[in-house]
N, C-alpha and C positions, 0 to 999 in steps of 0.2 A: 353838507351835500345831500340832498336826497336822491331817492333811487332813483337809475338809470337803467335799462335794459335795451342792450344788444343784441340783434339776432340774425343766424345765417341758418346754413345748411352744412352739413361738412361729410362728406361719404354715402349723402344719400339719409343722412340722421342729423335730424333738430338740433342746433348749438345755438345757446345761448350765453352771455356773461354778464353779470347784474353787478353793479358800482353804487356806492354810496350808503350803503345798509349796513354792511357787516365789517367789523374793524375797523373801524374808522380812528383809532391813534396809532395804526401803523402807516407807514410812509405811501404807503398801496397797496391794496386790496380788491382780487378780484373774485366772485362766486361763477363758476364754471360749470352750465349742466350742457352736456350731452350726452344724449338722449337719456335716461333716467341717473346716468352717473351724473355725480355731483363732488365739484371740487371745490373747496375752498384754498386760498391761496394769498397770504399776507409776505409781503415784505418791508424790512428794516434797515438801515444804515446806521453807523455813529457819523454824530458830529464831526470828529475830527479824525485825523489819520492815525493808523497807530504805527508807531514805527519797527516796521520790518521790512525786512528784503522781500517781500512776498503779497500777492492779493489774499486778504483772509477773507474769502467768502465759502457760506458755509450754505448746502442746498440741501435741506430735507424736505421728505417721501414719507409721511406715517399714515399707515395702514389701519383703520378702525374698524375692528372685525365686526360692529354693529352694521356696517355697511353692506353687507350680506346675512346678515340676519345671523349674526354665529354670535357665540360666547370666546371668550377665549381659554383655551385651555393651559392646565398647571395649577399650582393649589391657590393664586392666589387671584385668579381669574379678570386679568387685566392686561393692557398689550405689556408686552418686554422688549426686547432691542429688538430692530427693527428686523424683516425676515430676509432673506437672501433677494427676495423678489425686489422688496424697497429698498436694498441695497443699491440694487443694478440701478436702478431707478432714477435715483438719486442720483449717480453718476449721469445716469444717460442725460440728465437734464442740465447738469453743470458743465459737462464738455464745447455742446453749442453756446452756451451762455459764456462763459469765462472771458473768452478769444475777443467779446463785444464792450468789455471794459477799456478805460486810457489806460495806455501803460506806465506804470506810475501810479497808477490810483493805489491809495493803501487804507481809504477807510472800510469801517468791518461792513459786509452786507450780509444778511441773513434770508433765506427766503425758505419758508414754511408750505408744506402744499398738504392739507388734510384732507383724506380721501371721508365722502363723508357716506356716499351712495353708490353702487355699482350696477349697471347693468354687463353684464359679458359682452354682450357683441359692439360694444363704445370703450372704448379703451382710458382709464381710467389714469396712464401715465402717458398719453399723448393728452390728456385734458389737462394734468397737472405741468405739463410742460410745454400751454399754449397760455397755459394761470401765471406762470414764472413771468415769460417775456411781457404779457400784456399789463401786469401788477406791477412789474420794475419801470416796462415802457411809460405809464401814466403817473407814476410816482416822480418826485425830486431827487430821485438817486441818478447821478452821469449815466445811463445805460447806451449804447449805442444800440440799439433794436428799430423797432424788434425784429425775432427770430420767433419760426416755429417750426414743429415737428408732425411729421406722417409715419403711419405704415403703411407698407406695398406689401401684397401676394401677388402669385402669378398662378392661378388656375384655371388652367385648359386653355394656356396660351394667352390668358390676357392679364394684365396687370389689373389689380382692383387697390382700391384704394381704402385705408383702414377697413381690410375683412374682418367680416362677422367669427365667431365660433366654428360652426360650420363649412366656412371658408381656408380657414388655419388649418385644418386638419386632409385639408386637398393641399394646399400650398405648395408650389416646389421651393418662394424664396419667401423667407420674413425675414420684413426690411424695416429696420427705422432709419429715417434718414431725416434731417433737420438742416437750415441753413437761414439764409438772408433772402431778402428778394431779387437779391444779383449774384449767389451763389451757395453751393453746399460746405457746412462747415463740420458737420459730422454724420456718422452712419455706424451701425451695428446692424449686422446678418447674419441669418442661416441661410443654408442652401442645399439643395438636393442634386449636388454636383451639374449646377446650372454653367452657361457657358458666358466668358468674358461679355461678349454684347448682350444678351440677355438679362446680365445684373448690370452693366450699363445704362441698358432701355429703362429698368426699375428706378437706378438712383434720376435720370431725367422726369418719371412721369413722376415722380414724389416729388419734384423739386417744381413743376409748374405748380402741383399742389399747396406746397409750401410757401409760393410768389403768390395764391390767392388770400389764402390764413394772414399771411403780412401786410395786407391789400386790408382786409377787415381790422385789424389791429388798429393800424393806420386811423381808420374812419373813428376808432374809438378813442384813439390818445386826442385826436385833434377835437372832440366833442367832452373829455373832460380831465385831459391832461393838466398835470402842472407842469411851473416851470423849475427846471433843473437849477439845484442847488451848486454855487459858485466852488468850486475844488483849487486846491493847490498842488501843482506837481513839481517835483525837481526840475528844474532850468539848469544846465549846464553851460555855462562860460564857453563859450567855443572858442574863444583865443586859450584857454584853457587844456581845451579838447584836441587842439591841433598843436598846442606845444608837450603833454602826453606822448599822441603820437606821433611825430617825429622823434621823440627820445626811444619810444621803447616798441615802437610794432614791428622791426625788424625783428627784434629779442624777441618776443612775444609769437611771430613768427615761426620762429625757429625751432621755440618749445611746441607749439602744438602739431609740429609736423616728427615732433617724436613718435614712434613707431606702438613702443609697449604703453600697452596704460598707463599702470604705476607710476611705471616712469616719466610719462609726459604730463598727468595730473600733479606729479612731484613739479617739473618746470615749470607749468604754467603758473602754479601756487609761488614761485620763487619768482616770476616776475610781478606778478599782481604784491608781493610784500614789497621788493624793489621798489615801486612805485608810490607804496603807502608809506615808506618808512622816508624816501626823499621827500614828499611834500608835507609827512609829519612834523618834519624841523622847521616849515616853511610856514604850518599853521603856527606852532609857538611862538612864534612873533609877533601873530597878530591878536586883537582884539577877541574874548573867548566869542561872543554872539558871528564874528567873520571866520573864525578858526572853524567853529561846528560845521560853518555852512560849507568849508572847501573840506574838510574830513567827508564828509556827506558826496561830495560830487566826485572826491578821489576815487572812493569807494565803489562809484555806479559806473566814473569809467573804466575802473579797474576791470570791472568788468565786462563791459562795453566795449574792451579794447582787446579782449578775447573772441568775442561773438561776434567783431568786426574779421577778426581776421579768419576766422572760419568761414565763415560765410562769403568772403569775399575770394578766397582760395577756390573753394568749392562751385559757384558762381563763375567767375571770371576767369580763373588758371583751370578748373577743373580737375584737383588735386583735392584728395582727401587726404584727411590727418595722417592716416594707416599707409596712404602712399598705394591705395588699392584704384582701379576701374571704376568708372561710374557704377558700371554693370557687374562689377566681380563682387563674387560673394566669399568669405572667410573662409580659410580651410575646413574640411568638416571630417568627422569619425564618427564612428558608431559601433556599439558594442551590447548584445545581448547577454541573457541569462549571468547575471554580477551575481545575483545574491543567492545561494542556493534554496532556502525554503519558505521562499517565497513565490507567489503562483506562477509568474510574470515579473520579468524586470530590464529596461531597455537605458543602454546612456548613449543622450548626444551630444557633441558636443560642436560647435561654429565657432570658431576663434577663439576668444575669452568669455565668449557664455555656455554653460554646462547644465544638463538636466538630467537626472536620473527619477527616472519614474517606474512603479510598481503598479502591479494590475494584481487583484487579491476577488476571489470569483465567490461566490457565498451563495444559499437557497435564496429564490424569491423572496421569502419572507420577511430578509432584511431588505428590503429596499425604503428608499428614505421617504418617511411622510412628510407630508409638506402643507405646513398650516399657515395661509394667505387667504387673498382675496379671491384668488384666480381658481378655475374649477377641475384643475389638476390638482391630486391629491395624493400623489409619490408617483417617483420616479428608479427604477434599476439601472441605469448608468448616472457614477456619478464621478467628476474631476475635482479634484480639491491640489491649489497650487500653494507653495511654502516659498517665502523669499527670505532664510536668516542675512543678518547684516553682514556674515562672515561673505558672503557671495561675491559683496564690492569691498572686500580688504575693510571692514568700519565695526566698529560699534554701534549699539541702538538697541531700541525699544527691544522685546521680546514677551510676545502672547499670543493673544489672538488674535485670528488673520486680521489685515484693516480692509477697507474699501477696497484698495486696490488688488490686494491677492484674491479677493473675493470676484472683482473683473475678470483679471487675469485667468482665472478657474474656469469661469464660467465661458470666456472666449474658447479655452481649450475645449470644454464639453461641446460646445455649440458644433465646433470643427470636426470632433470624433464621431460626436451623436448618426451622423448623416451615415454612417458605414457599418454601425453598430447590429448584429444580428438581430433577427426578433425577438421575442421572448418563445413562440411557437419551435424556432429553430437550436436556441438556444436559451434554455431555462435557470439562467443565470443573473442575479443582479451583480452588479462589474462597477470596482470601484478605482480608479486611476488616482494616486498619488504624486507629484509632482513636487520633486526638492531639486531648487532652483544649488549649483553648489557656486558656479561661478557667473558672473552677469555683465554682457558690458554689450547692449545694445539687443532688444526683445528677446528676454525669456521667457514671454508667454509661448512664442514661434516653438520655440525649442523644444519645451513642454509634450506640446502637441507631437514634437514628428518624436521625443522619447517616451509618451504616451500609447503612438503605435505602436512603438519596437517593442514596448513590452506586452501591448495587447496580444500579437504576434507570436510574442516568447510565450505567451500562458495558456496558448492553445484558439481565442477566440476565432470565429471565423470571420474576419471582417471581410466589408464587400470590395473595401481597395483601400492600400495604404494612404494618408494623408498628410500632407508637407504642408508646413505654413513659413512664410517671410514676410519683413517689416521693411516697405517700404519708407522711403525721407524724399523732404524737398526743402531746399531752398529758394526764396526768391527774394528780389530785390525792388520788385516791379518789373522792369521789364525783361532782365533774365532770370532765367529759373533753372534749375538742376532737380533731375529726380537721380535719388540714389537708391539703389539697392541693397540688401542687407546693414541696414544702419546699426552704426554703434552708439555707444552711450553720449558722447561728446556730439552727435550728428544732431540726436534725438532734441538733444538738452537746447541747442542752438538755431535748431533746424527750425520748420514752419509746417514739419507734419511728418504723423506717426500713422501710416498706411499698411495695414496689416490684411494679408491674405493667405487663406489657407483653402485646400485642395488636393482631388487626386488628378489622375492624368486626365481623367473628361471632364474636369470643371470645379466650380468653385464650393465651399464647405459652408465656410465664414468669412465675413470680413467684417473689419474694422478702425473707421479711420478717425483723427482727432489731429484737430491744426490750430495755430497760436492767430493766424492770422484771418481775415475774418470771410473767406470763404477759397473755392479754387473753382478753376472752370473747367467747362463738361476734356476740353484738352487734354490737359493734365491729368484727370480723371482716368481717360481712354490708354496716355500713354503710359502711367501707372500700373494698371491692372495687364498691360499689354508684357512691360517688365518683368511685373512679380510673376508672371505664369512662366517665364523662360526661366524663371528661379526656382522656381517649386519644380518644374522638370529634372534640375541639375541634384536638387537635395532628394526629387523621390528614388535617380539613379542610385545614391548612396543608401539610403532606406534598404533598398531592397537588396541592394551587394552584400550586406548584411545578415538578414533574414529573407530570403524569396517569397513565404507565404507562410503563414500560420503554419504551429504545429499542429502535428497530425493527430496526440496524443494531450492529454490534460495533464500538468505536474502531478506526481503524485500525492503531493501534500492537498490538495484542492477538492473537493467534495464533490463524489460522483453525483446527477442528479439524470432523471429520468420522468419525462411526462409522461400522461395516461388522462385522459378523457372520459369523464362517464355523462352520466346523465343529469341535469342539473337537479334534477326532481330526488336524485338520490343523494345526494349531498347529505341532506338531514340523517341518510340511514348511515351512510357513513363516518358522519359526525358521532350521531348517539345521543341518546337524551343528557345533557350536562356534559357533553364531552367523552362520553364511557367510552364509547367504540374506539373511537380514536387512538384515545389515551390506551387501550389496550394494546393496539395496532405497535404504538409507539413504544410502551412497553416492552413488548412482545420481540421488535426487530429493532430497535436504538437506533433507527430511522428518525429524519425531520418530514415533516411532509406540512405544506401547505398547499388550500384547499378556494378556487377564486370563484364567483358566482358563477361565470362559463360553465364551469363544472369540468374546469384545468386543475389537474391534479399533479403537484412537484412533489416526488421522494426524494431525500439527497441524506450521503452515508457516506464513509469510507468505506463501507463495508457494501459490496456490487451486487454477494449474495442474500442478505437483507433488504434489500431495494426490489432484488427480484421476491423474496418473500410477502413483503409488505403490497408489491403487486399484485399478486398472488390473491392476497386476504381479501381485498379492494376488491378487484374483478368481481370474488367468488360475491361478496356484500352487494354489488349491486347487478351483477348478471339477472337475465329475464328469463325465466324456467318458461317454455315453450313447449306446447304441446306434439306432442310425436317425438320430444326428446328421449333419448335412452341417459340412464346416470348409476353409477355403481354407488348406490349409498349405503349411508350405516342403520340400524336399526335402533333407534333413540326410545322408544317406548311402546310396551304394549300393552292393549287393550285388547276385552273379549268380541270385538268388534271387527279389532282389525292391526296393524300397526305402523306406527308413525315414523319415517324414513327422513334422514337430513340429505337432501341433496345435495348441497352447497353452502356453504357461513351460513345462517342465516333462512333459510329456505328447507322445512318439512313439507313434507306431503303424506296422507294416508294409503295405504295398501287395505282397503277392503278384506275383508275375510274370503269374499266372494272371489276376489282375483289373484288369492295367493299360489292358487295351484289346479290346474284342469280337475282334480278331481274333486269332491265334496271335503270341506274342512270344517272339520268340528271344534277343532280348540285350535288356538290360532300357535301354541307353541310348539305343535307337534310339528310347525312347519319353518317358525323361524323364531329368535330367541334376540332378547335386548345384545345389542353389540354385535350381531352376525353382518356382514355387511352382502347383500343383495342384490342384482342384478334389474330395473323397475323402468318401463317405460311412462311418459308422462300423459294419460289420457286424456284431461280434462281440466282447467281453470274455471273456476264457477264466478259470478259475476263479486264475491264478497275475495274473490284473491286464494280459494281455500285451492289445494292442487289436490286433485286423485291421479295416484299409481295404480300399476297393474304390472304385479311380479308374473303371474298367467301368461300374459303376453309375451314375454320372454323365454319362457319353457317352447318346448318343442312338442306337438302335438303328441299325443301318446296312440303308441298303436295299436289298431283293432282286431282281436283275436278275427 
């Protein structure tokens, strides 16, 4: 194939996507520039399916620091796993895509998106996740597409569409929102306590946008698509299917309207064996090639025959597993201050999900550097979530976080960030800990509202507590269910994972992910209309709790104190190699970090070292002013005259002339190294030099 070039417009910036040049033995490959960013983008499939219970597709995001003109730092000066940014990334771009596979497909797909160019103001993972669906879209892999993604801000009342840099930083909402051309299938936001229609109006004007990207797609599959490779999926025998269940969906039934987890995942597990172990004697009969194939379709009804009856409960009876309200949400507690020395520490708990989180306050200094593409380069709040296996009763892996705790965190920070004091107000980088102890239906939710309780516990000021809940839905086509506070069994079966979080004026974050391949603006409305009645209910408990921030900082937590000088004086403060400083520091077992503003952070356990270290600071960069008065020391003399310290840092000469109304012949008949003096400040000469006058201070002498 030779090259092809396609070209639109998209935000107001040049898009273009080039076919037939680069990769050409993967299954598709597209090169994606807009505006100077540049993505490349291949995808792969195997041949054949492999056999699992699951789609193995696998969506990487690598970030090529050559792409902003950087090196990468470390000794070995090459990228390493990927950054937190291309984490999220990655995700954001397999959530929309997944839902657009058959169900049943089990061959591997792969899809690669290398960042190769960036410009800031074009969005580099809205490019690589327009590269996914239109590489898959024109490729022979089944893709149901395509799908594309936008960002929305909202500044000065209007929605814009993928803002620039200087757009992002007015922003009240940043929004990704991705979908089909008949609907949205996923979204991730912040928000600056925006109000239900408001991020409404957002996810509609992203989603026309999204009907025109799928619009251009369209014109490019049809000018050099191929055609889609022949797949095999499980067929189910429906005389099969329907002698199942009439045997066992009453039983089946029964067990998922058990109340306790354990307990009901124990039943369900004893009917799904029931059913493999009666048609197990039924394959031994037959032929091995006939026996695989009904072991094979026992197996999908098995399960099939659970997710039938949830859904169809929920649906049609309007009965949930737990036996709760559409609308009701799980019992809830809460409980401050667990751990005593620690800064901060909040537990929540909602039915069988449990969160205990810590808040741990430290100097500026640590705050986290952040080596990416993007042109933020650390951050002082930071969330990190922990999910052990022990949470859902299981065994399992155990290390570092995966994908998902890494989402999970990052939802949480998104939610808290919005309430989060300044750094002016509060001089503290702030780090939220999240261990998830029990889980059974959105622990990210939980996180978040025991994220506040401990912010709260540690003294922070925040500007309003923030509750978050996961909405669900079921549908069938024509009816549908939204549930509130879903559990883990809703989620697993359900057709969406709707997450919102907020204070009482409005919304923080959201974030939604659905199996099915989009919802309408509807559902959307009555959704967000739900979860706000929900966040209301759990902020009443929040605060039954804690009413407001302490008033007091623990006292294990590090006092910390700003002070301002002048930027220009920074350098004097510093010191040639650090001397000053390093004395400072010495001197009062003070931290002090020091920002180009010329913000100055002292932090000690020690209040009156902080005021010391203040103290030093001032006096190093204060401005000797003429007509000032200073009681200084007397640092050296000269037949001339002698030289006075006013301040750290700051001599000035006493003329011979101005020691005293009367005539001075030898300057020590009037003042002596170490006397300390009384000297007004006459004169600063254009070279910085300061003349005193001790004269000036004496009181005239009286005349016979």
């Amino acid at each position: 194939m030779t090259k092809q070039v396609f070209s639109t417009t998209w935000g107001g910036r040049p898009l273009s996507v080039e076919v037939g040049q680069l990769a050409k033995q993967a299954n598709g490959a597209v090169l994606v520039r807009y505006g100077d960013t540049v993505v490349l983008t291949a995808v792969v499939a195997s041949k054949e399916a492999k056999d699992t219970d699951f789609f193995p597709l696998t969506i990487n995001y690598e970030e090529k620091m050559y792409a902003v003109g950087k090196i990468p730092g470390g000794f070995i000066k090459r990228e390493g796993r990927p950054s937190l940014d291309a984490t999220l990334t990655a995700r954001l771009i397999d959530r929309p895509i997944r839902p657009m596979f058959a169900e049943g497909f089990r061959n591997e797909v792969q899809v690669t998106n290398i960042v190769m160019s960036v410009e800031q103001d074009c969005s580099p993972a809205m490019a690589a996740m327009l590269g996914s669906s239109l590489a898959l879209s024109i490729s022979d892999i089944p893709f149901d597409g395509p799908i594309a993604g936008v960002e929305v801000g909202y500044v000065d009342g209007e929605y814009v569409l993928n803002p620039t840099v200087e757009q992002q930083e007015k922003t009240a909402i940043e929004l990704s929102v991705a979908g089909t051309k008949t609907a949205i299938n996923m979204v991730e936001s912040g928000a600056k306590e925006v109000s239900e229609e408001d991020m409404l109006g957002a996810l509609l004007f992203g989603h026309q946008a999204i009907q025109e990207m799928v619009a251009f797609q369209e014109e490019v599959v049809a000018a050099v698509g191929k055609e889609k490779m022949e797949i095999t999926l499980l067929q189910i025998d429906e005389d099969l299917r329907k002698e199942v269940y009439a045997a066992y969906y009453e039983t089946m039934k029964k067990a998922v309207l058990t109340e306790e987890k354990l307990a009901r995942e124990d039943e369900i597990d004893q009917v799904k064996t029931t059913v493999k172990e009666v048609y197990a004697q039924k394959a031994a009969e037959l032929p091995e090639e006939e026996a695989a194939h009904l072991t094979k379709e026992i197996k999908q009804l098995a399960e099939d025959l659970e997710k039938d009856v949830v859904r169809e409960l929920i649906t049609i009876d309007k009965i949930r597993p737990d036996g709760r309200k559409i609308d009701e949400i799980r019992s809830l507690a809460s409980e401050v201050g667990l751990l005593p020395r620690v800064h901060g520490s909040g537990l929540f708990t909602r039915g069988q999900t449990q969160a205990l989180s810590t808040c741990t306050l430290a100097p500026l200094g640590e705050h986290q550097i952040i080596d990416g593409l993007g042109i933020e380069e650390s951050k002082r709040f930071i969330h990190h979530y922990n999910f052990p296996q022990f949470s859902v009763g299981s065994t399992g892996r155990s290390g570092a976080p995966g994908r998902r705790e890494i989402g999970h965190g990052a939802l949480g920070e998104r939610a808290m960030a919005q309430v989060i004091p300044s750094e002016a107000d509060f001089p503290y980088t702030i780090r939220i800990v999240s261990e998830v102890l029990e889980s059974n239906g959105s622990s990210s939710q939980a996180s978040i509202c025991g994220g506040i309780l401990a912010l709260m516990d540690a003294g922070v000021p925040i500007k309003a507590p923030v509750a978050g809940i996961a909405m669900g839905l079921v549908s069938d086509g024509e009816n549908y269910t939204i549930l509130t506070d879903i559990q883990g069994l809703e989620d697993h079966l359900g057709d969406m994972d709707f997450k919102v979080a907020g204070t009482k004026d409005g919304i923080t974050a959201l974030q939604m992910d659905i199996k099915i391949q989009g919802i309408t603006e509807q559902i959307l409305r009555e959704a967000l209309d739900q979860a706000k009645k929900a966040r209301m209910e759990i902020l009443e408990e929040l605060i039954s709790t804690i009413a407001e921030p302490r008033k007091e900082l623990s006292p294990y937590a590090p006092k910390i104190e700003m002070i301002q000088i002048d930027p220009d004086k920074i350098k004097v403060v510093i010191g040639k190699g650090g001397e000053t400083i390093n004395s400072i520091i010495d001197e009062t077992g003070v931290k002090i970090d020091i920002d180009q503003d010329g913000n100055v952070s002292i932090a000690s356990s020690d209040a009156e070292m902080i005021q010391k270290a203040i103290k030093i600071i001032e006096e190093l960069t204060k401005e000797v002013k003429v007509g000032e008065v200073y009681l200084g020391k007397v640092v050296r003399v000269e037949k001339f005259g002698a030289f006075v310290n006013l301040i750290k840092g700051k001599d000035g000469l006493v003329h011979i002339s101005q020691l005293a109304h009367e005539r001075v012949n030898n300057v020590e008949d009037v003042v002596k190294e170490g006397d300390e003096i009384l000297v007004k400040v006459t004169e600063i000469d254009r070279q910085g030099r300061i003349n005193l006058s001790r004269k000036a201070m004496l009181d005239e002498p009286k005349k016979d």
